[in-house]
Structure formats: structure tokens, C-alpha cells
C-alpha positions as CSV (number, residue, x, y, z in Angstrom):
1,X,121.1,166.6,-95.5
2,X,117.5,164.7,-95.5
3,X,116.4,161.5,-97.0
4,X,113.2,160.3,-98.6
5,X,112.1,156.9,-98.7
6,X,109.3,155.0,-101.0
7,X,108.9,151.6,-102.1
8,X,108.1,150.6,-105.6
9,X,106.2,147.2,-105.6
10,X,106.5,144.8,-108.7
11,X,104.6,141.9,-109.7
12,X,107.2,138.8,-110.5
13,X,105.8,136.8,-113.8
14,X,107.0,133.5,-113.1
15,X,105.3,129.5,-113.8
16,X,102.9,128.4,-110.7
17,X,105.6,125.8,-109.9
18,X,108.1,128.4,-109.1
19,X,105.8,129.2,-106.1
20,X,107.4,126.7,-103.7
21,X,110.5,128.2,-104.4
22,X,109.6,131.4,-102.6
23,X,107.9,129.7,-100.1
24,X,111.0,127.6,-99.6
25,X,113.2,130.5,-99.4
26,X,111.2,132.1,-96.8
27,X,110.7,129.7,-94.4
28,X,114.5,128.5,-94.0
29,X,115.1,132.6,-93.7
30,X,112.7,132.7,-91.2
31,X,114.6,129.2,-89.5
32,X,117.5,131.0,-89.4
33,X,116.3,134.6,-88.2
34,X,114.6,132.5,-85.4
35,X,117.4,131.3,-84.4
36,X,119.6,134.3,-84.5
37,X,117.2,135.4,-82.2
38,X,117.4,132.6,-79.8
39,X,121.5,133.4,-79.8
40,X,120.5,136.7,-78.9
41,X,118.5,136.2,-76.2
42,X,121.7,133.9,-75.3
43,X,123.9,136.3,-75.4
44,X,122.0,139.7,-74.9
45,X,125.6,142.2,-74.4
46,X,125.1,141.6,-78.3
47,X,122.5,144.5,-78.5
48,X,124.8,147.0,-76.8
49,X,127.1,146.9,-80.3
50,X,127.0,148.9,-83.2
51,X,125.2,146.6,-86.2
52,X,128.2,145.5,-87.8
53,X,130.2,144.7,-84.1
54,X,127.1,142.6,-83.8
55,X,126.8,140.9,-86.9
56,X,130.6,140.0,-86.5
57,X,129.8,138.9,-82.6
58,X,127.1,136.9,-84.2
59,X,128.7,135.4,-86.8
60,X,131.9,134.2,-84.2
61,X,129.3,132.9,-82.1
62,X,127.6,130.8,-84.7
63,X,129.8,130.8,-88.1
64,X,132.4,127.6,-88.3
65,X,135.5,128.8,-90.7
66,X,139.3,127.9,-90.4
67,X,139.9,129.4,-87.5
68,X,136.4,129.4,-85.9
69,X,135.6,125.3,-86.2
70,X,134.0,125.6,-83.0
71,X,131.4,128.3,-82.4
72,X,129.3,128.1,-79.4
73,X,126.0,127.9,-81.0
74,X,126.5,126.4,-84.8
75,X,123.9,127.3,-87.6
76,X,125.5,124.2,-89.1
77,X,122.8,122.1,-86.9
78,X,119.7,124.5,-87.8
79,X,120.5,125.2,-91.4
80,X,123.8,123.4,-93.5
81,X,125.4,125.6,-96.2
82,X,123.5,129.0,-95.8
83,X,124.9,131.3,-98.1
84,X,126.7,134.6,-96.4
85,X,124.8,137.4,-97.2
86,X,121.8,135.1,-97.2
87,X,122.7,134.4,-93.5
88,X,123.5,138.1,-92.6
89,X,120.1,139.0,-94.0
90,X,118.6,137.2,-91.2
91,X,121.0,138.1,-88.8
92,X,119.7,141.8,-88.9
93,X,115.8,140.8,-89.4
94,X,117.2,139.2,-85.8
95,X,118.7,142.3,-84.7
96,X,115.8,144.6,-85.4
97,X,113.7,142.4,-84.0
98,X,115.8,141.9,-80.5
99,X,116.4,145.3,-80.5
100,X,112.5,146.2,-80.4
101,X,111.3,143.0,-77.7
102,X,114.2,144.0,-75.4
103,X,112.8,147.8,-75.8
104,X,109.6,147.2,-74.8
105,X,110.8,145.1,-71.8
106,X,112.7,147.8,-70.6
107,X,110.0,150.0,-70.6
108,X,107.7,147.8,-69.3
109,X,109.6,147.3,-66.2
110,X,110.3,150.8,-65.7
111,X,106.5,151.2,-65.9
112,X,106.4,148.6,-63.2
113,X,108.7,149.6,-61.1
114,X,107.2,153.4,-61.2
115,X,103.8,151.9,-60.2
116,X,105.3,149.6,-56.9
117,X,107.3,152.8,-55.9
118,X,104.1,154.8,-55.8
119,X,101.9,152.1,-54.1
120,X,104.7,151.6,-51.5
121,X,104.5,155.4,-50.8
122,X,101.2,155.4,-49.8
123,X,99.8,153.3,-46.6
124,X,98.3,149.6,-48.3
125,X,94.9,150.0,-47.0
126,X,91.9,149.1,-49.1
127,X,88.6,151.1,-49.0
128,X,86.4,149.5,-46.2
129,X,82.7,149.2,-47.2
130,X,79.8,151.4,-45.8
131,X,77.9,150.0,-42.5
132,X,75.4,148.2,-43.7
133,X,75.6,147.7,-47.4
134,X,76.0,143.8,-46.8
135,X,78.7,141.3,-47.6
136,X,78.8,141.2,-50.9
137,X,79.4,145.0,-51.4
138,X,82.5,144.4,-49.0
139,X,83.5,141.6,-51.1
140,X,83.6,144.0,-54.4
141,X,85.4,147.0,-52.4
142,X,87.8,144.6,-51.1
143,X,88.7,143.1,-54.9
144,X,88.6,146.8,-56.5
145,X,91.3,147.8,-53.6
146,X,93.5,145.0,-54.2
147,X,93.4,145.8,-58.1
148,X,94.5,149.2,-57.6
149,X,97.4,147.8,-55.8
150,X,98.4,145.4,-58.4
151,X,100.4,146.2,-61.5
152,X,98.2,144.2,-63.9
153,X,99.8,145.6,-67.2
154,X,101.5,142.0,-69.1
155,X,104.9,141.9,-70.3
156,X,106.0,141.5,-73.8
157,X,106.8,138.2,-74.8
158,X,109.3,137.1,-77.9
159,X,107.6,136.5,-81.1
160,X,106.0,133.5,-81.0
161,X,106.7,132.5,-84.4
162,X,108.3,134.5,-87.5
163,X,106.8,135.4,-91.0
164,X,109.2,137.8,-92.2
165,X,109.7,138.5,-95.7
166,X,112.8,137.9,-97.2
167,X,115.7,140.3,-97.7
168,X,117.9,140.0,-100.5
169,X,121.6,141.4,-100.3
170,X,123.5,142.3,-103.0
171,X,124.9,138.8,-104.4
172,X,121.6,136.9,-104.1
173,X,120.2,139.8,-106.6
174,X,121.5,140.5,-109.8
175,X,120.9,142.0,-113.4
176,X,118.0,143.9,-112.2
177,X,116.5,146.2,-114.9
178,X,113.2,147.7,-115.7
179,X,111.9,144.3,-116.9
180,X,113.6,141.5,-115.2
181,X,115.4,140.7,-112.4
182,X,117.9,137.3,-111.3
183,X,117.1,135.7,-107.9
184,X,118.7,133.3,-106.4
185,X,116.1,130.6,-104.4
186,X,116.5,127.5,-102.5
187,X,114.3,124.8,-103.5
188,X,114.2,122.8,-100.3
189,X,117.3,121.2,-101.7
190,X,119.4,123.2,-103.9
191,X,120.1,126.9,-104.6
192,X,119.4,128.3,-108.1
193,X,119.4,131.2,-109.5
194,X,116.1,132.1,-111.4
195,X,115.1,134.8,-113.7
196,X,111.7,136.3,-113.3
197,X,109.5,139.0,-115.5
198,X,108.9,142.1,-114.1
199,X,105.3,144.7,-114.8
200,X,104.6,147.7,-112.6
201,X,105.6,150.9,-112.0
202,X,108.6,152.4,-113.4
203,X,111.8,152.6,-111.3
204,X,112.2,156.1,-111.7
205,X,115.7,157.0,-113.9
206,X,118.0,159.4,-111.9
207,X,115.9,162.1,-110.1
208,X,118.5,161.0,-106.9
209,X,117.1,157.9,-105.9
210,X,118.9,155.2,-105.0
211,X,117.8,151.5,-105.3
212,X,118.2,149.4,-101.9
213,X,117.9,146.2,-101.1
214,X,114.8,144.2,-102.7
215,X,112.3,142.0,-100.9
216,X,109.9,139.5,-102.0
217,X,106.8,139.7,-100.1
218,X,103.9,137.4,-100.6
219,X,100.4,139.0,-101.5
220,X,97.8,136.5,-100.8
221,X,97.8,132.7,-100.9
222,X,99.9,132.0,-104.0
223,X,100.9,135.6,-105.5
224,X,104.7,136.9,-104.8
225,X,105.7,140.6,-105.1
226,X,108.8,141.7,-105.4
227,X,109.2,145.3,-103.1
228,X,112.3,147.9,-103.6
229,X,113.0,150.1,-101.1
230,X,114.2,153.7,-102.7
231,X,116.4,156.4,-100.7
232,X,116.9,160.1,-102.1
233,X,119.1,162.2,-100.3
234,X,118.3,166.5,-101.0
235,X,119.3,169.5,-99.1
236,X,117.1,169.7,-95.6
237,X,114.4,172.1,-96.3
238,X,114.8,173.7,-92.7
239,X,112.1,174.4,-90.3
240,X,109.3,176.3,-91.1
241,X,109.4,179.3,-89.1
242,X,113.5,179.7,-90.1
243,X,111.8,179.1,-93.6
244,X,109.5,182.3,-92.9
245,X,112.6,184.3,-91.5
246,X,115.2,183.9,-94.0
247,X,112.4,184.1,-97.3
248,X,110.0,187.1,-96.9
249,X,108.2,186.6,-100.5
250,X,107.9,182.8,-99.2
251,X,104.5,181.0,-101.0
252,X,102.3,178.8,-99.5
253,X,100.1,175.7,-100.5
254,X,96.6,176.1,-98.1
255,X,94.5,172.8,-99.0
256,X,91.0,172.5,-97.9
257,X,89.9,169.2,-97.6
258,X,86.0,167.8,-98.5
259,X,83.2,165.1,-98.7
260,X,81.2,166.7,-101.4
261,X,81.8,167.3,-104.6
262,X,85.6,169.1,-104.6
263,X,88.0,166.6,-102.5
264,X,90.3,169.4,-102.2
265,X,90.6,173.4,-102.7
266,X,94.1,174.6,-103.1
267,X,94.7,178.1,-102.5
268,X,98.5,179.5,-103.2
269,X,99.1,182.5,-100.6
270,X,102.0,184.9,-99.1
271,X,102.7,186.5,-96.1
272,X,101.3,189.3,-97.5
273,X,97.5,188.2,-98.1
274,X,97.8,187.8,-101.7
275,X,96.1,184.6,-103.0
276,X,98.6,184.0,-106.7
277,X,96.2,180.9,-108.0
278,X,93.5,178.6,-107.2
279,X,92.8,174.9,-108.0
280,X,89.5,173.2,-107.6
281,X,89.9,169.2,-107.5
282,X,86.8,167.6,-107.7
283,X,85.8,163.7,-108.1
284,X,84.0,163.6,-104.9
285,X,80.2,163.6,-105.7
286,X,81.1,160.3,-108.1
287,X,83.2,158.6,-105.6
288,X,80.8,158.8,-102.9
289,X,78.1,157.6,-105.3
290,X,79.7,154.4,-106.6
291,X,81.0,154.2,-103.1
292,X,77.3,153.8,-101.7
293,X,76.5,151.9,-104.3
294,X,79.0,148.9,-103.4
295,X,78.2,150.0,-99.3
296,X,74.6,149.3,-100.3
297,X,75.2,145.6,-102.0
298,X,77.1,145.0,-98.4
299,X,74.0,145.8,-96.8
300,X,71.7,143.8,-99.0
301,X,74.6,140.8,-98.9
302,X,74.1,140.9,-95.3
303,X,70.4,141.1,-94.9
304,X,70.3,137.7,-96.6
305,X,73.1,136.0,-95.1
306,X,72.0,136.7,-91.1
307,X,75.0,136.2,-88.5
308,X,78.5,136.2,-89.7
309,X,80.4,133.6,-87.3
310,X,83.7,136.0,-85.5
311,X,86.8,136.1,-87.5
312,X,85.5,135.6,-90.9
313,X,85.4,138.5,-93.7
314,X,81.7,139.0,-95.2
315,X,82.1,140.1,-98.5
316,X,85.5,140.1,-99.4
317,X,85.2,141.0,-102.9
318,X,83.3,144.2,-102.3
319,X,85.5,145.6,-99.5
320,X,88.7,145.0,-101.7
321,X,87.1,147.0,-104.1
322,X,86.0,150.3,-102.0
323,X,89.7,150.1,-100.1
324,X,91.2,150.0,-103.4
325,X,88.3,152.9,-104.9
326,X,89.7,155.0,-101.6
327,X,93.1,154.3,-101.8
328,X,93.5,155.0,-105.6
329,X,91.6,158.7,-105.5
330,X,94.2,159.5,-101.9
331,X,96.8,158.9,-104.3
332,X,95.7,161.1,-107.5
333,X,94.2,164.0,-105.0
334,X,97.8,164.2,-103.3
335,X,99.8,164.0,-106.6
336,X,97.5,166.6,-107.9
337,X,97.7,168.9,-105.0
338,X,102.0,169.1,-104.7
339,X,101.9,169.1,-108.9
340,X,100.0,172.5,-108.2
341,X,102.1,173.6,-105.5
342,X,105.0,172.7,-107.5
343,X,103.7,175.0,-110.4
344,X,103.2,177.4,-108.6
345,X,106.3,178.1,-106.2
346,X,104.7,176.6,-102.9
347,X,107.5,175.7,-100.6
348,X,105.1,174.8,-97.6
349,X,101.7,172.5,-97.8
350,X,99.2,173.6,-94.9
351,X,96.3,171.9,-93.7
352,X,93.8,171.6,-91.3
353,X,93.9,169.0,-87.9
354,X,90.9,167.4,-88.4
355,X,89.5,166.0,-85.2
356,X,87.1,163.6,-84.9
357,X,83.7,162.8,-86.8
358,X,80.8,161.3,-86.0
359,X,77.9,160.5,-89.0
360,X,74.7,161.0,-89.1
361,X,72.0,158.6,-88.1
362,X,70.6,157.2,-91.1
363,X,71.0,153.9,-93.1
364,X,74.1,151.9,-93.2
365,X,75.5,152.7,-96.5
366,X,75.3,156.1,-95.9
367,X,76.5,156.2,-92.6
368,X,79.4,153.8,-93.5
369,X,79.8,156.5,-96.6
370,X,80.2,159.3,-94.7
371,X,82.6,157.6,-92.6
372,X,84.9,156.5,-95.2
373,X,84.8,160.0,-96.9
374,X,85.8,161.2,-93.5
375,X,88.8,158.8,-93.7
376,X,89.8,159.4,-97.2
377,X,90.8,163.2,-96.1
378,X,93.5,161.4,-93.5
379,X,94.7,159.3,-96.6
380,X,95.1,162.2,-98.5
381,X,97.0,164.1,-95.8
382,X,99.4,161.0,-95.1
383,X,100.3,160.1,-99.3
384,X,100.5,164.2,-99.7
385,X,102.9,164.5,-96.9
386,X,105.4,161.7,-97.7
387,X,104.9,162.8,-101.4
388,X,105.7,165.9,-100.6
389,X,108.6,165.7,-98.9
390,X,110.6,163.7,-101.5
391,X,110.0,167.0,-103.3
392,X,111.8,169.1,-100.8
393,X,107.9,170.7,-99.9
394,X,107.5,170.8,-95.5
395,X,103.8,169.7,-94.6
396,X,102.3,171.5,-91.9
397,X,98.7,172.0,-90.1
398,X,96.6,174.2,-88.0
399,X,93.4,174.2,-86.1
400,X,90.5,174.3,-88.5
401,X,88.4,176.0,-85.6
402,X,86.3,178.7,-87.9
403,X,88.2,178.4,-91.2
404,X,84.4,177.6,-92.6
405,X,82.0,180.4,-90.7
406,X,84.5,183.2,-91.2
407,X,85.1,185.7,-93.9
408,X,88.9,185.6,-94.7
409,X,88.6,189.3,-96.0
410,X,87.3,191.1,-92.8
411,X,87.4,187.5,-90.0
412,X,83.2,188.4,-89.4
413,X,81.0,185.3,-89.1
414,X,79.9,184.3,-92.5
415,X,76.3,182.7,-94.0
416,X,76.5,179.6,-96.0
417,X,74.0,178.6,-98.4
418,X,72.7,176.8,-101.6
419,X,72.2,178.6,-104.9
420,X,68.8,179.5,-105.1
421,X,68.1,180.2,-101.5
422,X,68.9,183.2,-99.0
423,X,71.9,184.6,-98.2
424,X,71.6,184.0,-94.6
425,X,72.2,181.3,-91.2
426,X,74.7,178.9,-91.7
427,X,74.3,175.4,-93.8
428,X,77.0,172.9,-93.1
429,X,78.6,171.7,-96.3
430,X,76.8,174.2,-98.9
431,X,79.0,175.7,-101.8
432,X,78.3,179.1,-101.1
433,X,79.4,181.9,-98.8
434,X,78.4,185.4,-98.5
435,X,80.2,188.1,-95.9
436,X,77.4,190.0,-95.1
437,X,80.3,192.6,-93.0
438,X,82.3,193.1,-96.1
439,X,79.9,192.2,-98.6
440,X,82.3,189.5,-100.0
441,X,80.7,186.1,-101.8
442,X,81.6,183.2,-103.6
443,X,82.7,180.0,-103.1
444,X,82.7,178.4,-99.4
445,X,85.8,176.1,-100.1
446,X,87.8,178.3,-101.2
447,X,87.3,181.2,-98.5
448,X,88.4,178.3,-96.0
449,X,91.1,177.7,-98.1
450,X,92.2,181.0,-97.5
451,X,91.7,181.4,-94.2
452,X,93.7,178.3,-93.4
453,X,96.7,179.6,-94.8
454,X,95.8,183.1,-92.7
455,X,96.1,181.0,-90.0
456,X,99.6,179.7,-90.7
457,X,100.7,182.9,-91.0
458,X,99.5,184.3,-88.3
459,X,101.1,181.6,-85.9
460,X,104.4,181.8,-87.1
461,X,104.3,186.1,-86.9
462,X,102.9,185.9,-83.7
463,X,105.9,183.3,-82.5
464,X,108.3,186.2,-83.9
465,X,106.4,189.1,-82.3
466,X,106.7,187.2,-78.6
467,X,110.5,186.6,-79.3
468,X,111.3,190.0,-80.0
């Protein structure tokens, strides 16, 4: 069996006074967590239990009951009358935590202790300067030689402070619907339970997810969310080349991914060649207009203002807006492109490993556009591959070497142009492609398209040929 996860995020309607509440809540559940983590550190054999043997170890450590009335490190003195699962909430933020500093110790002292074994095998001589290049040359040599000898990596250090957000168990959440949902919230001097509005997105009925464990996270200076973690469980898909083996008349999903005017070309293919249906989706040449448009105010913005002093945000406003333009069209390119798979029987999305891009020279908005165009194709690729595998659909990718200058009819080297001009030499991001081996033409997406899933193919059958 796998598991998909997503998290649905939901805006809590509640009066502005209620806002201390939350704020409240969090900071004694950060208190506590804190000092979990101090107990930990105490007591470090914790880590080496399962979680619930270390909850309980906690808990005896720090819990007073009947037959407990005196633990070795109270909560009683941090935080009086915690609730339970309220207090076990914390205790795992604690764990996680722990378990992740205490990691990154280890292998930071493995790391260290790797690098003095090496230095002690080799004699501790430093490089000795050339005659007669002066003192001050020696003086350099002789500091370069000593930091080669010296393990100058830092260790990680505890968290210096906590800001987690809030976990809520299952008895400080109740009547949770569609709509609405009960809290309970300490005030800084009483718990109450508090019901809040809910608008967003739809928890989705059935379909096999599973609602988890809520948290309320806080988005900016005064506005709360409330975030709920989702878990489907489905039939593993297997790997792809069993995939291959075990389903001859397998489809697959070959996306080719733009900056111009089609953000993606999806191309469904078999093993045999045969390409079953095509989808073109476009949106790009209006995106990265309105895009350079608010990249250009930026630039203007700037111009008048002169230096920006370091750690401040110029422009707030605007940069919300593009991130939000970018991230809303990664989202309705993905769901468009596994909605087409889906249609059509794909079992396997491919796409190409895009290396890295550099712009072109040319003004800032349009150097910062191309950029972010650039970047939108990796947003698309991550929200299509966690989409996609909640859908039981296996996300793959191959080199993109060629898939653009050859013919995926006949593999010869291809000429890309413009309408209007001559079918010949090679223009980088033009619509159009013409074969002129196999005399094939048409559009320059889509022949990549194809030739990326030609590609995958030809990986996996070559993998079988050299195992036979």
C-alpha cells in the first residue's frame, strides 16, 4: 500500500478580539514544547524509544498523577493544568524536533571525525613559501596551511527559540464540518472552547481521504488559518519499468513544458509509437505580459526610491501579487495536464530534467520575466507530481538533450522557424518545425512532446535488452 498526503488550508471567521486567543494558545504550546525539549536533552536514552515508549518516558518524567507525585522534572512549575492531549501535542513537536538536532550532531561529528582521521594520515606540514616572495606571502601560505588543517565546519546548535504552530489532538477539536469547527483556546487564563466560521476549499467527501489532525497556523500579523492534514491510502502503483513489463499496451503522459504562448503540450503515447491524443495548454503569452507589466512598476518603484536599506521588502504589494499570479497558473497547468492524462488512460506522466537557465541581457523586467517563466515550469512539475500521485499516476523524467532539434518520426536534425519565413536553421523558441529528412512539419511543441516520451521508452527497453 502507498499514501498521499495534502493539506487543505481554511480561513477561521472569528471577532478581532479572538486574536489573542490564538496567540495565547501558541505561545504556552510553544512553553511547553520548549521544555520538553530541555527534558530531552536531559535525558537523551529518550530518543532511542519508539514514539509512544517516549511519550510515556516523558510523561513519568514530568507528569504528577497518584502514583507519580514526584516526577523528576515537573511541567507543574513551567505550565499548571495543561490539558493531556494538549501536553502530548507538544511532547511530539519536542520529539521531532530532538530527533532532527541530535541527527545533525551525529553527522556532524562523523564529518569531523572523518576530516581529523585524514589530516592525521598525512605528515602536518604547511606549504613553505617561494625564496624570495617576502614576508608577507609567507604569512598568507602559512594561514592557508593551517586552514586546511582545521575542521572549520560549525555544529548545530538547539533552537534558539520556538514558533511552532499549534497541533490540535482529537479532544481539543470537535464538530468539525464543512462550515464550522469547535476549538478549544486558552486565554492566558482559562480554557474555552470557541466556535469559529469556516470558507475555503471543500474537504473533499469520501474519495479515501482521511482527515488528520488540524493546525492553526498564523498568516501574517493578525490573520489565523486553520490547516488539515489529509492522508489517502491506494494500491502502490509499482515501479515503472515492472509497470512496462507486466502491461504491454501501457499509455503514457509526455508533457512539454514552455515560456511562450502554450505552458504545456501533452502528448498521450505507447510503447508502440502511436501518439492516441494531444492537448495544447496555453495562457502563457498573457501571463508573461501582465507579469512584465507588474516587473516593470518594480523597476520604475525602484528608480524613484534609490537604495533599499538590507533586510527590508521593496514593494511588497507587487511581489505578492506575481508569486500569487505564478503560483495560481502552476496549479491550473498541473490539474489540467493529469485531468488529460486521466482521460485518456495515462498511467505514467514524463517530463524533461530541466537544467539550468540563464536570461538574456536586456532590461530588468524582462530579464526578471524570463526568469520567473523559467521557474514556473519547476512549479508545474512539483504540484503535477504530488497531484498526480494521489491519483495513482508515477511521475518520471528524462534528459531533454535534443527533444527540440530532432524529428521524432525519422531522429534527423530538424529546422525551426516562424510562419512566414523559411523552412530552414534553427530558431530557439519558434512554433514551427519542419523535417527536411522525412519531410514531416507542424508544430515544434508537440514534436518534442513526442520525442520525450520516445525517450522514456527507449530507456526502459534498453534496461530490458541489457538484462536479458
Amino acid at each position: 500500500m502507498s499514501s498521499a498526503n495534502k493539506t487543505i488550508k481554511l480561513k477561521l471567521e472569528y471577532r478581532p478580539s479572538l486574536s489573542e486567543c490564538f496567540a495565547h494558545t501558541k505561545a504556552l504550546f510553544n512553553r511547553v514544547a520548549s521544555f520538553y525539549f530541555e527534558v530531552i536533552q536531559a535525558h537523551p536514552a529518550v530518543l532511542e524509544l519508539s514514539a509512544q515508549a517516549a511519550l510515556t518516558k516523558l510523561e513519568q518524567l514530568t507528569h504528577v498523577t497518584k502514583t507519580n507525585l514526584s516526577p523528576v522534572m515537573p511541567l507543574l512549575e513551567v505550565a499548571p493544568g495543561v490539558p493531556a492531549l494538549f501536553r502530548r501535542a507538544a511532547i511530539h513537536a519536542a520529539l521531532g524536533a530532538a530527533r532532527s538536532f541530535f541527527s545533525s550532531l551525529e553527522k556532524w561529528r562523523k564529518e569531523k571525525a572523518k576530516f581529523e582521521a585524514t589530516v592525521a594520515a598525512k605528515p602536518h606540514q604547511l606549504q613553505s613559501a617561494s625564496a624570495g616572495k617576502g614576508p608577507r606571502r609567507k604569512q598568507r601560505q602559512a594561514k592557508e596551511g593551517a586552514k586546511a588543517h582545521k575542521f572549520t565546519k560549525r555544529p548545530p546548535v538547539p533552537p534558539r527559540s520556538w514558533n511552532r504552530s499549534v497541533t490540535f489532538y482529537a479532544g481539543q477539536y470537535k464538530e468539525l464540518t464543512q462550515s464550522s469547527v469547535m476549538l478549544r483556546l486558552w486565554d492566558g487564563t482559562n480554557w474555552r472552547w470557541l466556535k469559529f466560521s469556516l470558507s475555503g476549499r471543500v474537504i473533499p467527501p469520501g474519495e479515501g481521504w482521511e482527515a488528520g489532525s488540524p493546525q492553526v497556523v498564523k498568516q501574517g500579523k493578525h490573520d489565523w488559518r486553520l490547516h488539515l492534514p489529509l492522508v489517502k491510502q491506494f494500491a502502490s502503483p509499482g515501479k515503472l519499468e515492472k509497470q512496462l513489463k507486466e502491461n504491454p499496451g501501457l499509455k503514457v503522459c509526455a508533457v512539454d513544458l514552455n515560456i511562450n504562448e502554450h505552458l504545456a503540450v501533452c502528448t498521450v503515447q505507447t510503447a508502440e509509437g502511436t501518439v492516441t491524443a494531444t492537448r495544447f495548454i496555453g495562457g502563457g503569452k498573457q501571463l508573461h505580459g501582465f507579469r512584465k507589466r507588474l516587473l516593470g512598476r518594480v523597476a520604475i518603484n525602484r528608480s524613484k526610491t534609490g537604495l533599499i536599506a538590507e533586510g527590508e521588502q521593496d514593494n511588497k504589494r507587487l511581489w505578492q501579487k506575481i508569486r500569487h499570479l505564478d503560483e495560481d497558473m502552476a496549479h491550473q497547468v498541473s490539474h489540467r495536464i493529469i485531468e488529460f492524462a486521466r482521460e485518456n488512460g495515462a498511467n505514467i506522466l514524463v517530463f524533461e530534467h530541466l537544467a539550468n537557465f540563464k536570461p538574456e541581457k536586456g532590461r530588468y523586467s524582462k530579464r526578471s520575466n524570463e526568469k520567473r517563466s523559467y521557474w514556473l515550469r519547476g512549479r508545474i512539475f512539483h504540484h503535477t507530481r504530488y497531484k498526480a500521485w494521489s491519483q495513482g499516476i508515477v511521475t518520471s523524467r528524462v534528459s531533454p538533450y535534443n527533444t527540440s532539434r530532432e524529428c521524432a518520426r525519422c531522429h534527423a536534425k530538424v529546422a525551426r522557424y516562424r510562419e512566414g519565413d523559411a523552412q530552414q536553421g534553427y530558431r530557439a523558441g519558434a512554433p514551427l518545425v519542419y523535417c527536411p529528412n522525412c519531410e514531416m512539419w507542424g508544430n515544434a511543441d508537440r514534436n518534442a512532446s513526442i520525442g520525450i516520451g520516445q525517450r522514456f521508452f527507449a530507456r526502459y527497453q534498453n534496461n530490458n535488452i541489457k538484462n536479458e
